[in-house]
N, C-alpha and C positions, 0 to 999 in steps of 0.2 A: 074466433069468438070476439066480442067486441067488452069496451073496457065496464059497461052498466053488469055483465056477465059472471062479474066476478064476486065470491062469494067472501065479502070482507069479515062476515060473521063466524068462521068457520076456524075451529080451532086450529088448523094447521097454517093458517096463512099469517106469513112472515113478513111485512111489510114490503119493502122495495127487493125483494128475494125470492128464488123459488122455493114454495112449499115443499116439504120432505114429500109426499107423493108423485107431485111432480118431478122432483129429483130420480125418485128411485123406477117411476112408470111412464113418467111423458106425458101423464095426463093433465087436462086443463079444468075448470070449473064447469064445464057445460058438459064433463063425459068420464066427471070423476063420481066413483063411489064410495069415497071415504068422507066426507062430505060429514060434518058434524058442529052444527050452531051452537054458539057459546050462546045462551039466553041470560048469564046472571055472572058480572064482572066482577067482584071480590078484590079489595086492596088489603092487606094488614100489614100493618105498621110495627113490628116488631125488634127496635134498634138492639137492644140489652147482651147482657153476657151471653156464651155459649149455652149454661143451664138455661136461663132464662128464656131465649129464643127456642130451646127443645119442648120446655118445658108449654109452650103455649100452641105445639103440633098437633095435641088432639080435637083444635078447634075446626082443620081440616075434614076430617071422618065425617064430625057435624053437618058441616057446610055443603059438602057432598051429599051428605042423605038427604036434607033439606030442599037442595036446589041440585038435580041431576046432574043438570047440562052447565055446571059453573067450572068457571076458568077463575084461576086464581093469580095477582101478583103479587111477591113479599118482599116488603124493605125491609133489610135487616143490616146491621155492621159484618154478623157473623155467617153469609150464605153456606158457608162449608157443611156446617151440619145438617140441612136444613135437603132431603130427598129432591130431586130436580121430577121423579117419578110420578110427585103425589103434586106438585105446584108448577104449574106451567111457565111463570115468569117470576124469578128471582133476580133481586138486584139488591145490589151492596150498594149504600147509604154514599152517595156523592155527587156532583153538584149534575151531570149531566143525566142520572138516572131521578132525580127529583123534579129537576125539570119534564122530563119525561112524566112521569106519575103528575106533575101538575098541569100535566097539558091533556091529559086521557080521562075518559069519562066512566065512572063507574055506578054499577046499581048500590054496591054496600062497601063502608069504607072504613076502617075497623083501627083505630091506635091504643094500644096495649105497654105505650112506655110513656113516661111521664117527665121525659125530656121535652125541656121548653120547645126546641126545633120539629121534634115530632110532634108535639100538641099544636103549633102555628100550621105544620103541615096539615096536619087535618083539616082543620080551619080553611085552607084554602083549595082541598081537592074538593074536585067536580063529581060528588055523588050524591043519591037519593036519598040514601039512606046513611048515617054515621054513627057509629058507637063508639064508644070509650073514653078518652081523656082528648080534650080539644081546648084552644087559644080563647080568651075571651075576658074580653076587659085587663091585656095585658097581665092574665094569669092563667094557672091551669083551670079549666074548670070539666064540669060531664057530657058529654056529648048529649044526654038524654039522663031519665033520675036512675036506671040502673048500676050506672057507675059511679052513683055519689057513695054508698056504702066503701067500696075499694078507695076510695080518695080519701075519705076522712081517714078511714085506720093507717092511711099512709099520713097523713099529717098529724095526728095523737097518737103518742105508743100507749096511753091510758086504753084507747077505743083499740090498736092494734090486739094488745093484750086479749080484752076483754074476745075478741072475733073467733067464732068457732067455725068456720066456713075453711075449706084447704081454697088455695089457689086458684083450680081450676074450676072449685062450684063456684069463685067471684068471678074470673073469666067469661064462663059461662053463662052466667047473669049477666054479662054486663053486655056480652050478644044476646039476652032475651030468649035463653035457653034454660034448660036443668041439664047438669052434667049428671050423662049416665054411665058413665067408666069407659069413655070414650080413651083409646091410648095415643100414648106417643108417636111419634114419628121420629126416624133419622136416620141418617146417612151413611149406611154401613157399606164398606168393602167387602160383600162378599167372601171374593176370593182370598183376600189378605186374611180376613175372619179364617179360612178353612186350614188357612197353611199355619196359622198360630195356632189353631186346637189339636191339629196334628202334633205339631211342636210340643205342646204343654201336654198332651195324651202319654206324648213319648216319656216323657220328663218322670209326670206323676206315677206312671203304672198304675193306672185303672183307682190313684186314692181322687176324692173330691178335691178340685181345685177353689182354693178360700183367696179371692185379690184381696192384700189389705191397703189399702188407698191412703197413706199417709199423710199428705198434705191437704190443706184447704186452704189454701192461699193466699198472699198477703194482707189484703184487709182485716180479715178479723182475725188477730193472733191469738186471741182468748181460746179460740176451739181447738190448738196444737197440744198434742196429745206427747209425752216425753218419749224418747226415745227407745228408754228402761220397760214400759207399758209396750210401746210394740213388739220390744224382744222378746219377753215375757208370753204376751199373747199368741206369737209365732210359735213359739218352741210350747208354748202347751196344744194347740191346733196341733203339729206334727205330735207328738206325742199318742191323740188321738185320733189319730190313722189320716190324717188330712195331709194334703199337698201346698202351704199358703204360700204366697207368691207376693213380694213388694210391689206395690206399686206408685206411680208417681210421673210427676215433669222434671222439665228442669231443677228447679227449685228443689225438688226431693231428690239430687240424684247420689249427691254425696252421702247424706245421711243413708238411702236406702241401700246406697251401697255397701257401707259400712254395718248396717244391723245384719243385710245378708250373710257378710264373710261373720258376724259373732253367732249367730244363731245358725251358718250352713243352709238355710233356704234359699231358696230361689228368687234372684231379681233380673229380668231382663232385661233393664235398661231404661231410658228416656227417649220417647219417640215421638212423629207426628201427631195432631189430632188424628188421622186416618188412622193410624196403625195404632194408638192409643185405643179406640174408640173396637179397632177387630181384637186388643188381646184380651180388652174387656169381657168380649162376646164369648170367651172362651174358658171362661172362670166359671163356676156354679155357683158361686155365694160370692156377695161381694161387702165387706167392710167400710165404711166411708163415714168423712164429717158430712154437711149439707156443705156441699159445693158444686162443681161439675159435674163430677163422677157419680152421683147423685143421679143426675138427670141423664148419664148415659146409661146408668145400667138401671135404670126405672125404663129408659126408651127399648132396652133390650130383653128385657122381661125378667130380671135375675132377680134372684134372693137375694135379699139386701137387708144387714144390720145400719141401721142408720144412728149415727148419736148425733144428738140434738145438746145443746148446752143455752144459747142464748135469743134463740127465734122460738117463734107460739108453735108448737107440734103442731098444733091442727092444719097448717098449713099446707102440711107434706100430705101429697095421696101415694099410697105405696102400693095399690090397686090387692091386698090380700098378700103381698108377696115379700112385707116385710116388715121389722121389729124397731120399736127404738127404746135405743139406749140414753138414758140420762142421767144426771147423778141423784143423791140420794135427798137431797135439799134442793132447792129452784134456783137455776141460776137469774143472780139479781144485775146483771149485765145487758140488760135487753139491746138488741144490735147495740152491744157497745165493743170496742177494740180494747180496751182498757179493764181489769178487775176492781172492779171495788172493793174489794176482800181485800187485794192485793196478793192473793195466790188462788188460782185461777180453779174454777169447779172442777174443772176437766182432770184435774189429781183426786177428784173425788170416785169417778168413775176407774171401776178395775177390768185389768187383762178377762175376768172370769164371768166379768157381766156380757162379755159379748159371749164368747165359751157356750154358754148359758145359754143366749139367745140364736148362736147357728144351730145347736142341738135340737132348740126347739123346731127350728125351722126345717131340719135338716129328719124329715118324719116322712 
């Protein structure tokens, strides 16, 4: 075959490399039948936390029903979470993968963080089309007017406040869509997933496994809930016929460890994101502040008491599949680290308000 033969359009081919077809069959472009043309290139720009890059997965599903035959790249910090399955080219944020992405042509080019360096990158990729937050006149501005809505309530907590729209219906807009309960995405182990629900099957004897996700991390200390509250809630959970299980990072490991051996429940320990992310999968209900865990077991489909303390609920989409807890007065903290009370809402909320809300859920 000669070098005009070659089918640069086709999603299996690797640059200066042989194609997985050609690896596994010997075949060439002129005698191959796997043959399948990318027609619509797709960038999104997605640097942010672990939640935060999960949390913007279900714009894939979209993009796909949309445009068939689309191939997708994502910048992100965080590629771990993020399915290699459902996105063809994933790259972690560094100087030779950005170069890369500013030398490559795309039809639609998507930035979703409002990091100076991701909004100049936008600015300078070579695509058709561009949505979300972009460089201009030495600050962040909108790629196009649907993402002026998402930019103001990030600049005014007055307008934050006032926003009744979750997350992913401003995402959504701001590709110039309606979010229809499009889901998550991520990057489950499988196998690890099956040898932990083994594990916890064994553990529980056929009770409901309840994760209670302790921590939410050091930036916002306002939402740590006291130690006394999760013992409490642990030991009335087993009480009624439940199996609850600590959970947690680093950060929680001492603590989890210690409410374990007072209350006799079960903590497994501190693990990888991998294996953090399979013993999740293996829980039926899951307890959490809004932080990661959050966004792992909304990606895994679980029942989820979620408490809220100093972000707008409406934000959260919990797709039907779960409750929030709050306390009984509004916390006057809005993303703040500090109480102004000086003793935090989060003593306002009790062990029995979640109680309450797995029961319900738990029908």
């Amino acid at each position: 075959m000669t070098l005009n033969e070659v089918k640069y359009d086709c999603k299996y081919f690797r640059t200066g490399i042989p194609c997985l077809p050609n690896k596994k069959e010997n075949v060439t472009c002129n005698n191959c039948s796997h043959y399948q043309q990318i027609e619509t290139r797709i960038l999104i720009i997605k640097l942010g936390a672990l939640g935060d890059v999960i949390r913007t997965t279900p714009l894939i599903e979209r993009f796909r029903k949309e445009y068939p035959s689309v191939h997708f790249t994502w910048l992100t910090h965080s590629p771990a979470v993020l399915p290699s399955s459902d996105i063809e080219i994933i790259y972690k944020w560094d100087f030779t993968n950005v170069y890369t992405v500013q030398n490559t042509k795309y039809d639609i080019a998507i930035n979703l963080d409002k990091d100076n360096e991701a909004c100049m990158l936008l600015a300078n990729v070579d695509a058709k089309i561009k949505y979300g937050y972009i460089w201009n006149d030495n600050h962040i501005a909108a790629a196009t007017p649907k993402a002026e809505h998402k930019l103001l309530t990030g600049f005014f907590d007055g307008l934050s406040k006032e926003n009744t729209k979750s997350y992913l219906e401003e995402i959504f807009e701001i590709c110039h869509f309606d979010f229809k309960k499009e889901e998550y995405l991520i990057n489950l182990n499988t196998s690890l997933s099956e040898e932990w629900s083994i594990r916890f099957k064994a553990l529980a004897n056929d009770k409901k496994i309840i994760g209670l996700n302790t921590g939410c991390g050091p930036r916002w200390n306002t939402r740590l809930w006291s130690d006394h509250n999760w013992e409490v809630l642990a030991l009335e959970l087993k009480n009624r016929g439940y199996f609850p299980v600590f959970l947690g990072g680093e950060l929680e490991h001492e603590k989890n460890d210690r409410m374990a051996k007072a209350t006799s429940c079960h903590y497994p320990g501190h693990f990888s994101l991998e294996e953090f992310m399979a013993i999740t999968n293996s829980c039926d209900f899951i307890i959490t502040q809004v932080s990661m865990m959050m966004h792992i077991a909304t990606a895994l489909k679980k029942k989820m008491v979620l408490c809220n303390t100093i972000f707008n609920k409406h934000e959260f989409e919990l797709y039907g599949r779960g409750l929030i807890v709050e306390p009984p007065k509004p916390c006057e903290c809005y993303f703040g680290n500090t109480c102004v009370r000086g003793n935090s809402c989060m003593h306002d909320i009790h062990p029995s308000d979640f109680v309450k809300a797995i029961l319900t859920l738990d029908i």
